[in-house]
Wavefront OBJ file of the C-alpha trace (Angstrom):
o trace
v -13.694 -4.261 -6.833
v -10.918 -1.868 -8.091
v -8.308 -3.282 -5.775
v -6.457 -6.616 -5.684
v -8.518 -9.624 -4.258
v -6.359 -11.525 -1.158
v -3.704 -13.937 -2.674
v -3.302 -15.842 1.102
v -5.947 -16.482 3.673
v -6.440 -12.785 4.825
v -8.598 -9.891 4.260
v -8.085 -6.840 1.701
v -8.754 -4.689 4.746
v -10.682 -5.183 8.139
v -12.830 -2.422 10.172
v -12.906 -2.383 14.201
v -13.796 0.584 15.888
v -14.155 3.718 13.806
v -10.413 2.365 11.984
v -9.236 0.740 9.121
v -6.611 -1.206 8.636
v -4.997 -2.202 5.349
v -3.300 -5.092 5.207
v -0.067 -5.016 3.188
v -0.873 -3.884 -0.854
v 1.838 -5.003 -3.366
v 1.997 -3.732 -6.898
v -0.872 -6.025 -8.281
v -2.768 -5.028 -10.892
v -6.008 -5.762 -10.382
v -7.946 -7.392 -13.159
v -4.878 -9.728 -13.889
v -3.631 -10.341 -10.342
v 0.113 -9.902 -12.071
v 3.054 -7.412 -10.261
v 2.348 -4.342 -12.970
v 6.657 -4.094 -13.641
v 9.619 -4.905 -11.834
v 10.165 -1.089 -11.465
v 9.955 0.513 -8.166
v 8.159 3.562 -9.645
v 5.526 1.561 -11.160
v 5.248 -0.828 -8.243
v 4.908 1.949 -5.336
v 1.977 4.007 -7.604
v 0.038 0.792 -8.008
v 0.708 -0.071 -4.665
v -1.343 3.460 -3.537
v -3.859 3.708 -6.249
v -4.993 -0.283 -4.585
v -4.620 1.242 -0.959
v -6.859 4.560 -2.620
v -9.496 1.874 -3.964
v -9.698 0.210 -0.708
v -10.312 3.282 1.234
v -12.739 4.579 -1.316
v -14.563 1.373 -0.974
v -14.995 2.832 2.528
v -16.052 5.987 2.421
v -12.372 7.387 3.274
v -9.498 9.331 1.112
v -5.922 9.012 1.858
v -6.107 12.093 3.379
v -8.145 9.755 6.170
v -4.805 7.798 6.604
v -3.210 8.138 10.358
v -0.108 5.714 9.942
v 1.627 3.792 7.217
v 4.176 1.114 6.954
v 6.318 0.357 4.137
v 8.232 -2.611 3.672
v 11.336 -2.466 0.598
v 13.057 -5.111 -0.771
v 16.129 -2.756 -1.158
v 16.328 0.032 1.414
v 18.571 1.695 -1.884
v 14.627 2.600 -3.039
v 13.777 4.553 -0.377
v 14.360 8.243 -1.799
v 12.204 7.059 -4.965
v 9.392 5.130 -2.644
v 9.407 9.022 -0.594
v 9.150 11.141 -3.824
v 6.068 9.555 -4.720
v 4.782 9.059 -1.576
v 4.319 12.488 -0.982
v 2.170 12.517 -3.488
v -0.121 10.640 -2.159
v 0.145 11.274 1.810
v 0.751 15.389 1.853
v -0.519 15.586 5.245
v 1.878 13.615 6.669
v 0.797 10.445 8.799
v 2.733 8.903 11.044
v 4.787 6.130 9.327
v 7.454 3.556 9.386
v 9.682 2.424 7.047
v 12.319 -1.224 6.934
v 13.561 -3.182 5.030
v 12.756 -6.985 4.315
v 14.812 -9.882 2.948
v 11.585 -10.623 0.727
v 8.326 -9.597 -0.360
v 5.259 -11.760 -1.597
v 5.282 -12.723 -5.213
v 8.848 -10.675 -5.534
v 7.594 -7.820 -4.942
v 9.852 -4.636 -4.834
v 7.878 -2.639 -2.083
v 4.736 -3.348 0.006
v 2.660 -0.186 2.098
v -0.238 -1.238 5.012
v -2.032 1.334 6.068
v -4.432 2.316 8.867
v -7.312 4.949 8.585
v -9.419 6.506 10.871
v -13.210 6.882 9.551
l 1 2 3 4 5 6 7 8 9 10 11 12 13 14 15 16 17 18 19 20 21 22 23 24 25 26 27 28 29 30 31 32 33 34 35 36 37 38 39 40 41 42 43 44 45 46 47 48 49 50 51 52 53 54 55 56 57 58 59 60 61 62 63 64 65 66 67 68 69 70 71 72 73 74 75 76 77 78 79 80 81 82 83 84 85 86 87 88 89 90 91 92 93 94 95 96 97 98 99 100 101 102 103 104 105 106 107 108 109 110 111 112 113 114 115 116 117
């Protein structure tokens, strides 16, 4: 498993239908369950290479992704989050982004996704 394991009672991801749907990856490295920095950067790319692992578990690609939501500690991160997010998600799913008082572990930014198989 290339992706974080569940910190809380929940599932890494959970099929129905022909869908997938991500729950909520933080920057966690995997093999040391540790935030990989306390740079938003850093924390957004590990944050999609997990969701990529989880979706590759699966059979599916990013480009397989049909709607994302992304959750920032500081809405001040958003143009940074967006650079590299179009990296990763060129064809452009649907997607919604807020703001949260706090993320688990301190996290700086959090993305769920959902993919259609």
């Amino acid at each position: 498993m290339n992706y974080p394991k569940a910190v809380w009672p929940y599932s890494p991801y959970y099929t129905a239908w022909d869908l997938i749907f991500c729950s909520g990856q933080i920057g966690l490295i995997p093999e040391k369950m540790e935030i990989i920095s306390w740079w938003i950067t850093e924390e957004t790319i590990q944050v999609l290479k997990n969701i990529a692992w989880i979706l590759k578990e699966n059979n599916l690609w990013l480009e397989s992704v049909v709607k994302t939501t992304i959750y920032l500690q500081n809405i001040e991160d958003f143009k940074i989050v967006n650079e590299i997010y179009w990296e990763y998600f060129a064809h452009k799913p649907a997607r919604s982004t807020v703001e949260v008082a706090k993320l688990p572990l301190g996290a700086l930014v959090e993305i769920e996704v959902i993919a259609k198989k």
